[in-house]
N, C-alpha and C positions, 0 to 999 in steps of 0.2 A: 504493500500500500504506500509505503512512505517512499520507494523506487517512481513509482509510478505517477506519486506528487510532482519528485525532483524533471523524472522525465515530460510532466505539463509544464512545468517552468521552466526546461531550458526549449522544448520549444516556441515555447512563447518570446522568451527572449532573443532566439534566432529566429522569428519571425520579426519580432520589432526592428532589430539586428538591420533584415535584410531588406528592411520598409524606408529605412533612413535614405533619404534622398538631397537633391541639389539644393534644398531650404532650408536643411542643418549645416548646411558648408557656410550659404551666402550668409545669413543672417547673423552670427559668431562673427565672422570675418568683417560684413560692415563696422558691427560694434567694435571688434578691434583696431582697427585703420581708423575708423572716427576717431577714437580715444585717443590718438596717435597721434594722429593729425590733429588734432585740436586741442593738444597740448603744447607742440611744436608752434602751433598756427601762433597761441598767446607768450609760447616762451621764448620764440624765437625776437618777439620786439621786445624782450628786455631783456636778451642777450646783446643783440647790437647794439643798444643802447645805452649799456651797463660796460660792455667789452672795447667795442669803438666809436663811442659817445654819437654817436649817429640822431641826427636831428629830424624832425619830424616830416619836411620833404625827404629826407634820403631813406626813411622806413616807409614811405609810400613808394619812390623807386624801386625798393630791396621788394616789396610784398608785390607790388604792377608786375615785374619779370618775371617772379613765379608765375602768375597771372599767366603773362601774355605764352609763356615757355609752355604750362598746360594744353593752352591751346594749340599752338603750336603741333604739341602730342597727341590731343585730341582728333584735330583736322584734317595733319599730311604723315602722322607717322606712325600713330596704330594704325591703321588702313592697311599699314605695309603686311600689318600679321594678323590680320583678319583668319586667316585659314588654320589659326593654333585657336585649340579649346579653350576656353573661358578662365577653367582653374589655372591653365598653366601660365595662363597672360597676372592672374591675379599673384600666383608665388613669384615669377620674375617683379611683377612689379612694387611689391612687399620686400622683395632683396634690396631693392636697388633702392628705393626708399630709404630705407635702414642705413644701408653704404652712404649716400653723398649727405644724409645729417651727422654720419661719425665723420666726414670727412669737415664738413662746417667747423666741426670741435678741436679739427685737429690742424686746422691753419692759424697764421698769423697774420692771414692779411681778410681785409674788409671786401677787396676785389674779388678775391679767390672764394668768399664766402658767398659771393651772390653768385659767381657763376655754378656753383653745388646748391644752393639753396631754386636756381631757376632748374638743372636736371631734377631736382627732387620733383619740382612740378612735373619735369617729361614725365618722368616715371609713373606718379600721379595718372598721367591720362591712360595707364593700362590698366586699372583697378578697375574705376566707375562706371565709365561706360560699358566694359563687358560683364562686372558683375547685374548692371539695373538691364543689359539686353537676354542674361540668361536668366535671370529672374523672370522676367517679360513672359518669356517664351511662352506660346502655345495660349496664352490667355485673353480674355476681352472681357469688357463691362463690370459688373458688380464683382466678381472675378479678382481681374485684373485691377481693380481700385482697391480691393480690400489685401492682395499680394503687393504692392506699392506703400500701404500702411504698415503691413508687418516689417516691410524692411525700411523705411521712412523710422519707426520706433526704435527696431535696432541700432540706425548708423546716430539716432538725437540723442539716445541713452547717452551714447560716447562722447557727444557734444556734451551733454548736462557733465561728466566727471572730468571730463577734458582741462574746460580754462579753469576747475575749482583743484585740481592737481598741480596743473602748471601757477595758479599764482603761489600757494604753498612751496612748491617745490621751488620756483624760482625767489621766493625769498630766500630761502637756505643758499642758494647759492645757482646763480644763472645757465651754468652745462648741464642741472641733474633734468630739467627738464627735457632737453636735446634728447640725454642717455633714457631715460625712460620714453620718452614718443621712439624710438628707436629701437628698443627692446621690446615693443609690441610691434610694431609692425615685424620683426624676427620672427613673435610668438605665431604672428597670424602666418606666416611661411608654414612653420612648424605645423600648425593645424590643418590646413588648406593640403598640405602633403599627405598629411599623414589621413585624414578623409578620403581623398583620394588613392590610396592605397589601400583601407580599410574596407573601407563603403563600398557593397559590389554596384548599387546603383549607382554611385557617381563614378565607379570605376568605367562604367559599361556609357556613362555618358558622353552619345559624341554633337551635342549641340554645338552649332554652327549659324548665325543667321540666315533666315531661308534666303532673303535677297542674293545670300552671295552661296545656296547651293542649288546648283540645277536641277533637283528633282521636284523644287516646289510648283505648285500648282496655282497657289492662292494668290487672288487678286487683291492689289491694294487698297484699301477703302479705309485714308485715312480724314479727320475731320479738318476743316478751315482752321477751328480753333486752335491747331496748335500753333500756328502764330502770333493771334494775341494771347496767347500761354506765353511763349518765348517772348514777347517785348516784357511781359508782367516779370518773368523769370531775370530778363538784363536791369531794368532800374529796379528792382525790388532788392538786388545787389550789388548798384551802388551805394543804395545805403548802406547795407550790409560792412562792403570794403571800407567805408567809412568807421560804422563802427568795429569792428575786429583787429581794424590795424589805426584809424587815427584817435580813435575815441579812448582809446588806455593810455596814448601820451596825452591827450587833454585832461583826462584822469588824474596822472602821477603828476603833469605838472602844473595845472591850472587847478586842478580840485585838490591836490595836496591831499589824494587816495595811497594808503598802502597798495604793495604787490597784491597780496592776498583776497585784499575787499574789492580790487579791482577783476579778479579773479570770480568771485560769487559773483559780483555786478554783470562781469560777462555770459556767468552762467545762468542770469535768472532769461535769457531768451530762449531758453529752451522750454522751460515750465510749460509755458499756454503751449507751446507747440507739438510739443508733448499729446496735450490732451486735444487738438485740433488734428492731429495726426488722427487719433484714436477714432475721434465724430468721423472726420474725412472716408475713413479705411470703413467705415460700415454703414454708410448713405450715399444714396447718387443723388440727392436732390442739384447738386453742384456740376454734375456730368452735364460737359454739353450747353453749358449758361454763360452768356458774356457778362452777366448782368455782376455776377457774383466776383467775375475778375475784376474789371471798372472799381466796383464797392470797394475792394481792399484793395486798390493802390490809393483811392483816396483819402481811407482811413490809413494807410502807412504814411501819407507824405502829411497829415494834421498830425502822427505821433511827432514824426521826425523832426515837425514845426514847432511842436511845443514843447522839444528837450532844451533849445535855447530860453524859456524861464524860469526851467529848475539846475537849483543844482543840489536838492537833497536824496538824498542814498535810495530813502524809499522808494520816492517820486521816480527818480532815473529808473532806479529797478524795477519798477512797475510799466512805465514807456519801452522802457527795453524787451521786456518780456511780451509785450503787446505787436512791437515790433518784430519780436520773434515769431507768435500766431502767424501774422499776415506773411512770413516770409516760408511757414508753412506753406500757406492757401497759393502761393506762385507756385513754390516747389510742386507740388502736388499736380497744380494745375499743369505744366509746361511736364512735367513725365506722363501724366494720364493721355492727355492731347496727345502731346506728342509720338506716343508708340501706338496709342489707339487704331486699331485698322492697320497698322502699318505692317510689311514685308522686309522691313529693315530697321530693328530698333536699336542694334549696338550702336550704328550709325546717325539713328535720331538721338539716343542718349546722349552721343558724342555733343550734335550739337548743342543741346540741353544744356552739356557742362560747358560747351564753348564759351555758349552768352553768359551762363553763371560765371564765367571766371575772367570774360570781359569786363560786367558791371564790377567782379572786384579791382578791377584795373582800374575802370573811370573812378571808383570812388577813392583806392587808395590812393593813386597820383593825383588826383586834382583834388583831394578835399584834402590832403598832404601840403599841396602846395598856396590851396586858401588858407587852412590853420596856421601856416609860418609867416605867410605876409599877410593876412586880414586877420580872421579871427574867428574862433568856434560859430560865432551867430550867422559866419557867411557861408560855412562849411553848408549848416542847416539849410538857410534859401537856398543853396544849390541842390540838395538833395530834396527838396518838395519839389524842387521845378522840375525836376528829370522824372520824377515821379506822378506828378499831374500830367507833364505833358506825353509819360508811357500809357497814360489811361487813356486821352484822345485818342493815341494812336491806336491803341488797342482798339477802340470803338469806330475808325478810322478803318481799319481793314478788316471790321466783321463787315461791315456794312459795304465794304465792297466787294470783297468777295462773296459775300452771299447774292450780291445782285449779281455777279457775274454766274454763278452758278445758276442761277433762277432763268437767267438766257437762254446759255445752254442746254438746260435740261428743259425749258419751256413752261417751267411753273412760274404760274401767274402770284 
């Protein structure tokens, strides 16, 4: 009797065993790389800061060239390896990660550290996009919005421990941050491999985007929307680039914030997002509605507007975390759209992160370079105005593409 218990439970457990599939890889792995990355992302501006007194244009330089370097990665150079599996692009790109932030640690020059801190970005563009394209896979609609939330929760988990590790840690001393966002991305290698040798389903998986394998059949049927997705998704991250990389020097040297509480301050934008992810991943009322894009960039650029009258702890961390919701609702918005229907979503991903890692670009260099010759209050007007005028545009090309569509297809 008691044999025959053992022997129910170890089938059971070789069945669960052998049920584990490509959603216990991705989702571990987003939280790892987030946590990584977004420890790096806050420790790295008060490493340069701290190390080679770098002033607030030259930490929107140093953070723009990751930027524009991802993209770069994103647009002309993952392409090239389109034809390797998803895992293997995501353990190469977790090495290499790992490599040029020890190498940041282990130079003495300022120069030499941004051309390792811009490859970190190459590298960067083989993570994202191929894990949000195999993620994608094979799914639509209620579906495909509620698998977008599960891994949208995973990669913000890692945001929320992210910058509240990194300011801790970079009080103690400015490298442990580097050495820790580096010893995760390792661990995510670690994992990722070893899933992959484990796992007979992820062993045996050979996804590939249909677009780029010959035996697909399926037609593309993707919606208008996803480009006022992507304008929401580009200025929804200039503010963003503003606050992540110039808002912790207004922090430390206009508010006369510790490392630390600058740290929590960073991480209260992840709270509402959090639980916005959670709404998002199990309602479609949002599917498919320009209405609902419009609304939140107009309520992002009235946050953004009203951080120039505070400057108390709570108040900010409350705007911030507000501002994190809405940059939820792009995110969401600009993945859903964008793979929706589509034959090609590493490639739509791709773009996804392009313009996200563009609007980091417009906002670290140019709100970098308002903050050193104007002033925080100018930073603000520019980032409500890029953001009101992304909602005309948005609204700007629903309505024309939907009339062109309506042509075409002859509906009145």
């Amino acid at each position: 009797m008691r044999f025959q218990y053992v022997s129910q439970i170890r089938r059971f457990l070789r069945s669960l065993y052998s049920g584990l599939g490509k959603t216990y890889v991705i989702l571990p792995s987003a939280f790892l790389a987030a946590t990584g990355s977004s420890i790096i992302e806050l420790g790295i501006i008060f490493y340069i800061k701290e190390i080679y007194g770098a002033t607030a244009s030259q930490v929107g330089y140093f953070t723009a060239l990751w930027s524009l370097s991802y993209i770069i990665g994103c647009v002309f150079i993952r392409p090239i390896f389109k034809r390797f599996l998803p895992r293997f692009l995501l353990i190469g790109s977790s090495l290499f990660m790992c490599l040029f932030i020890l190498l940041i640690l282990f130079t003495n020059s300022f120069m030499s550290a941004i051309i390792y801190y811009a490859l970190y970005g190459m590298a960067m563009a083989f993570f994202w996009p191929p894990i949000l394209g195999w993620l994608s896979q094979d799914t639509e609609g209620a579906r495909l919005g509620k698998s977008i939330s599960y891994f949208n929760l995973s990669w913000n988990t890692g945001v929320v421990v992210g910058p509240f590790l990194a300011g801790i840690l970079s009080a103690v001393s400015p490298e442990i941050p580097l050495y820790t966002g580096s010893f995760l991305f390792l661990l995510t290698v670690v994992f990722i491999a070893g899933a992959s040798f484990a796992l007979p389903k992820v062993r045996a998986d050979r996804y590939i985007d249909s677009a780029e394998n010959k035996e697909t059949s399926r037609t593309d049927t993707s919606t208008i929307l996803r480009f006022s997705g992507w304008v929401g998704m580009f200025t929804t991250f200039v503010v963003f680039g503003v606050i992540l990389n110039i808002f912790p020097v207004y922090a430390v040297d206009d508010l006369m914030l510790k490392k630390e509480v600058v740290g929590v301050l960073m991480q209260s934008r992840t709270f509402l997002a959090i639980f916005l992810f959670i709404i998002l991943g199990h309602t479609t009322f949002w599917h498919f509605r320009i209405s609902q894009m419009v609304a939140g960039q107009v309520l992002l650029a009235s946050i953004i507007f009203s951080m120039k009258y505070f400057s108390s702890l709570p108040v900010l961390a409350l705007l911030v975390a507000g501002a994190g919701a809405l940059r939820a609702l792009s995110y969401s918005n600009s993945v859903f759209h964008g793979v929706s229907g589509s034959i090609n979503r590493t490639g739509r991903m791709a773009v996804h992160e392009s313009l996200l890692a563009a609007g980091l670009i417009c906002g670290s260099l140019l709100g970098g370079l308002l903050y050193q010759y104007y002033s925080m209050d100018t930073v603000y007007y520019f980032c409500a105005a890029i953001v009101l005028l992304g909602a005309l545009l948005q609204s700007g090309l629903f309505l024309l593409l939907h009339k062109r569509d309506e042509r075409n297809t002859g509906i009145l």
